[in-house]
N, C-alpha and C positions, 0 to 999 in steps of 0.2 A: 562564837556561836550563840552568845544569848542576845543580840538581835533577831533571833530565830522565833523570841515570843512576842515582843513587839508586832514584827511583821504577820504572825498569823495571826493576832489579834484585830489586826487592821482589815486582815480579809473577813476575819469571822464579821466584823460591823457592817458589811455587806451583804446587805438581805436578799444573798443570788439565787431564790428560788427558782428550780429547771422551768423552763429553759433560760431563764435570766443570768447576766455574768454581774450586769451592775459595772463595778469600779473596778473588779480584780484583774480581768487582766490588763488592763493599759494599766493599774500598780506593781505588775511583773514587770510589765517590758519595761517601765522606766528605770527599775532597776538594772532588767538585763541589758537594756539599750549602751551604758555606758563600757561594757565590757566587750563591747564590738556585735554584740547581737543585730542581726537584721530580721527588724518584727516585719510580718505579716499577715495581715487579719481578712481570717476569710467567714466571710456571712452568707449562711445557707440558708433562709428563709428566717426561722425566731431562730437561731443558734449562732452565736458568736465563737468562732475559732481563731486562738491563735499558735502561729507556725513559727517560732524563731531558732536563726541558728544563729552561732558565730565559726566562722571559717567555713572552707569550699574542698577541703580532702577527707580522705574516708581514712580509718572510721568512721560512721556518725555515731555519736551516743546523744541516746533521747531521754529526755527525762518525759513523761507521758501522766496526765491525767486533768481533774474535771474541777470547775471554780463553783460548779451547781450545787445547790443541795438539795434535799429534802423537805416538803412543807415541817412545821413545826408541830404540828397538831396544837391544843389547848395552851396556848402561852401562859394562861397564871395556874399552869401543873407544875412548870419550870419553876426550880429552886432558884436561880437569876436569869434574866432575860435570856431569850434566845439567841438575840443577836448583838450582845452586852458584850461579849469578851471577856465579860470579869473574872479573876483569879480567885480563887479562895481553898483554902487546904490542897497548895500545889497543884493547882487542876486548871487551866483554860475551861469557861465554860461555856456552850453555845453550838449552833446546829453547826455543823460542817467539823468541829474542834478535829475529830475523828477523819472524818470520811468527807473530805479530804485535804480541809487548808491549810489545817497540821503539815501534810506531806509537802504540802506548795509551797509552804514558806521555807521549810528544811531544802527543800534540794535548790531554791533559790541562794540561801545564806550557803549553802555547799557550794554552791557554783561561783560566789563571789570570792570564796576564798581560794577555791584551785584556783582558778585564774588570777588571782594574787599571786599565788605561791610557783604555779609553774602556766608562768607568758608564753611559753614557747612549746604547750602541749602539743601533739602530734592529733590528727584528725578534727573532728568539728563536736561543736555539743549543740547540740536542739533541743528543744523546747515544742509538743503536742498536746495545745491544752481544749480542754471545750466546754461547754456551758450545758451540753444535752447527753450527760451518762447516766442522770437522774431521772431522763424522761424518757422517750419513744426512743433512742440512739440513732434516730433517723440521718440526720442533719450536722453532726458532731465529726466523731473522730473518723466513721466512716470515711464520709465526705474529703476528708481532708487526705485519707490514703488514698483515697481516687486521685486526689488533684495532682500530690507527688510521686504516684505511680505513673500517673500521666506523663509527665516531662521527667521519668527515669531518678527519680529523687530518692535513693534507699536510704534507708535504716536499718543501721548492723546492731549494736547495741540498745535493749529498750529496759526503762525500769518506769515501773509503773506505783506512783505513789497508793493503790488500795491497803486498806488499813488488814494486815495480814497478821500482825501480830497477835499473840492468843496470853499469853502470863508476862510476859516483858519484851520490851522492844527487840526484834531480831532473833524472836525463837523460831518463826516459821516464815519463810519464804515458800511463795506458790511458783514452781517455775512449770505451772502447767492448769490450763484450766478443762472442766468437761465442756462436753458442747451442749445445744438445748433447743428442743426443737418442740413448738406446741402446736397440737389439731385440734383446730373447733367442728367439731361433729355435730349434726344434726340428722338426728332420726325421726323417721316420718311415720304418722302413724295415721287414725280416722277418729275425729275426736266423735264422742256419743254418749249417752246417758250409763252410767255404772250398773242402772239394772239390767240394761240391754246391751251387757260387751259380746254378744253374737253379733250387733250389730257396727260396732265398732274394732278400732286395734289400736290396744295399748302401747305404745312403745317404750315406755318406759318396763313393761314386761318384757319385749322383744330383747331391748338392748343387756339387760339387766346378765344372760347368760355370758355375754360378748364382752362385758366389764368383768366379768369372775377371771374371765380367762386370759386379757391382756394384764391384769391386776397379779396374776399369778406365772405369768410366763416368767422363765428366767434368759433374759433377754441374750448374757454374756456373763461369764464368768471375771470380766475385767484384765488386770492384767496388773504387771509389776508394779506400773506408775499410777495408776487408778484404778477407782473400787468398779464392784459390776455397774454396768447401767441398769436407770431405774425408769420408772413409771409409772406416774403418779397422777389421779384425778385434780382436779381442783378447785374448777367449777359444775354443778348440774343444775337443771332446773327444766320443769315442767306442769304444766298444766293453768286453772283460770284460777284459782284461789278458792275456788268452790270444791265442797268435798262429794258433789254428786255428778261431777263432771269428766270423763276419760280424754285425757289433753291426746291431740293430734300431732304433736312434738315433745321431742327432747332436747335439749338442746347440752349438750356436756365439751368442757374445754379439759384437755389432760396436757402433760409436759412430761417431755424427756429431757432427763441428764443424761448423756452417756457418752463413754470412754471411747478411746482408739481403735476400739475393734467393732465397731459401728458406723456408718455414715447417714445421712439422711435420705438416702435413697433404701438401703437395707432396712432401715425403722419403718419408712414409710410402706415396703412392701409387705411386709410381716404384720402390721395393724391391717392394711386392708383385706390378706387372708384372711383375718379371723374376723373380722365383719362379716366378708363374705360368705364364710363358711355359715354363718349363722342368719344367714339371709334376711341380711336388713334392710331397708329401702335407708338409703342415707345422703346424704351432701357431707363434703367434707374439706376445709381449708388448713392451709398449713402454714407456720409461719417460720420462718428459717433463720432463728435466733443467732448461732452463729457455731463454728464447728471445734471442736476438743483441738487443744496445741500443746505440745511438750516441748523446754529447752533442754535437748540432756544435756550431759557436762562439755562445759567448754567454758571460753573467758570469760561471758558473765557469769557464769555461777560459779565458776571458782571464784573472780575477782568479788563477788557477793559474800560467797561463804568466808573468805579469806578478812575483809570488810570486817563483818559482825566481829568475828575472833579477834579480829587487832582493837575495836573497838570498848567490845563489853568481854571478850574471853567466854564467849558459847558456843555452843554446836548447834547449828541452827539444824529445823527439819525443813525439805525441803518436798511440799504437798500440792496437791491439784485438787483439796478440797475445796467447798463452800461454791459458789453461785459464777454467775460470766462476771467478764470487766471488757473495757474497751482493749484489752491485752488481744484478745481476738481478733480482733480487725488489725494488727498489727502483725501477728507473729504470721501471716500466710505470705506476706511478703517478701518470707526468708530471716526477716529478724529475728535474733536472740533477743527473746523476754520473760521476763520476771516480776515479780508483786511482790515490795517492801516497804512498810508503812506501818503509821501506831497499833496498839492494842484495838480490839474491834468492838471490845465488851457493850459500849453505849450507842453503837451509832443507828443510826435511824430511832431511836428513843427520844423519851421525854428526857430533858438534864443528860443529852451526850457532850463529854467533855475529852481533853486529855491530860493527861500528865505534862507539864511546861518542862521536866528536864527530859522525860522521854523524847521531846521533839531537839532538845541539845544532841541528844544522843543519835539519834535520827540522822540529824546533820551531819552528825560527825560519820557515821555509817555510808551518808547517802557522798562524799566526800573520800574516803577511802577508796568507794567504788570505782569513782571519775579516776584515781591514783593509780589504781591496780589494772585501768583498760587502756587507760590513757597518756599514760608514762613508760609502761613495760616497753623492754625492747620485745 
């Protein structure tokens, strides 16, 4: 497994800013190539995807995630380069170390050594990588569920490398994400002079009652596996810059996170009640981030939970907090999936790094799991 730092040091040297992949994946496939994998790379406009499996019978277990990363902001903020790799007090450091080359290099060196150890597993392993989970998700992992939902192509088993862990590797697996849904709203008002608002209409007045009251609705109570849903503004903005002028728009963007007991048809009826009720003149667009998924207990997440315990001897928690992942666009297709990956402390920061035995351990984790779905009778 300590080829495991090596190799993620070699993707981190790849300046795969979204939607760029750069070198990494043709560095995967030639790894996976020799293990019978059949790459194929499918190109959506700027987003490079690659699709590999090895064998043609079910199960499939995928290993799922993104060679993209994050701009770097301020590069002489970084305590060593961004795209250095350099080690120093046990730490890989550089954009991605985290989120997510770390994961990609572990389930790689995991994959070379089952298939070392057992030639004759039952089912197939795949490989869902993409260069666009950092940017628009337009083009990325979507896309690529289109193409093998098209010609009947499933996936039973998914783990997806985001970096899940919170105090040491393997305390928290997400085997559920919320969904998230954002309206850009625009309210219409008559723009006019501040001493003559007889003659105009505020709407930043208008709307102001109509934000108290979706800001304080309690949407849902949630439920066993997730917290209530929320609702939260994020952006507003109105008027010229001048302060004797009454702006003719609002223009405000909000987002939902929310659980199981919600869909985006019920969120969307219940905001435009209350617009309505407060008689706005309005526009309003919606953007359909992607919907809440739950795996509950079954083979991966025993063979997961089972994994960490044989590995480091913890009790992992098993959560549907923090943000989307491309896990969404996977789990509607019937797949079991899950989120295991390094600590998260650094990522998208300046100086995000990871722990170099954390991704041993990794390995070894993401390697038990291939054992416990892939060998059981």
């Amino acid at each position: 497994m300590k080829d495991v730092i090596t190799f993620c040091q070699a993707l981190i040297q790849e300046p795969s800013v979204t939607p760029e992949d750069k070198a990494c994946q043709p560095m995967m496939a030639k790894r996976l190539e020799p293990l019978g994998f059949s790459i194929e790379t499918m190109v959506f406009h700027d987003t490079t995807n690659m699709w590999a499996r090895k064998g043609t019978e079910s199960p499939v277990f995928c290993f799922a995630g993104h060679t993209d990363v994050v701009p770097t902001g301020p590069e002489e903020k970084w305590q060593h380069p961004p795209f250095g790799a350099e080690i120093h007090d046990g730490y890989i450091w550089g954009r991605g170390a985290a989120d997510m080359k770390g994961s990609l290099a572990a389930m790689v060196i995991a994959t070379e050594q089952f298939v070392t150890d057992y030639p004759n597993h039952k089912g197939s392993i795949a490989y869902l990588i993409t260069s666009d989970e950092e940017g628009p998700f337009i083009n990325g992992t979507t896309k690529v569920i289109d193409t093998l939902e098209a010609r009947n192509e499933k996936i039973d088993y998914c783990v997806v490398g985001e970096p899940s862990s919170t105090s040491v590797v393997g305390d928290v697996v997400k085997y559920g994400r919320r969904g998230s849904l954002t309206g850009d709203l625009v309210v219409k008002g008559k723009q006019g002079h501040v001493a003559y608002p007889h003659l105009a209409k505020n709407p930043i007045h208008d709307v102001a009652a109509a934000l108290d009251e979706l800001s304080n609705t309690q949407w849902d109570e949630g439920n066993d596996a997730f917290p209530a849903s929320t609702f939260q503004v994020s952006n507003i903005h109105a008027g010229t810059g001048a302060g004797n002028v009454i702006p003719g728009e609002c223009h405000i963007c909000f987002n939902f996170r929310f659980c199981t007991e919600q869909t985006f048809a019920s969120l969307q009826s219940r905001v435009i009640e209350i617009l309505d009720k407060h008689h706005l003149d309005y526009d309003i667009n919606w953007t359909f981030n992607g919907l809440p998924f739950l795996t509950d207990s079954g083979t991966l997440v025993d063979a997961t939970v089972t994994a960490i315990k044989e590995v480091s001897g913890i009790d992992t928690e098993l959560s549907t907090a923090g943000g989307t992942s491309d896990g969404r666009f996977i789990a509607p297709t019937g797949a079991q999936v899950i989120e295991l990956g390094p600590i998260n402390a650094t990522i998208h920061q300046i100086d995000e790094r990871v722990k170099a035995s954390d991704l041993e351990t990794l390995a070894q984790m993401y390697y038990h799991i291939l054992v416990n779905t892939l060998t059981a009778e």
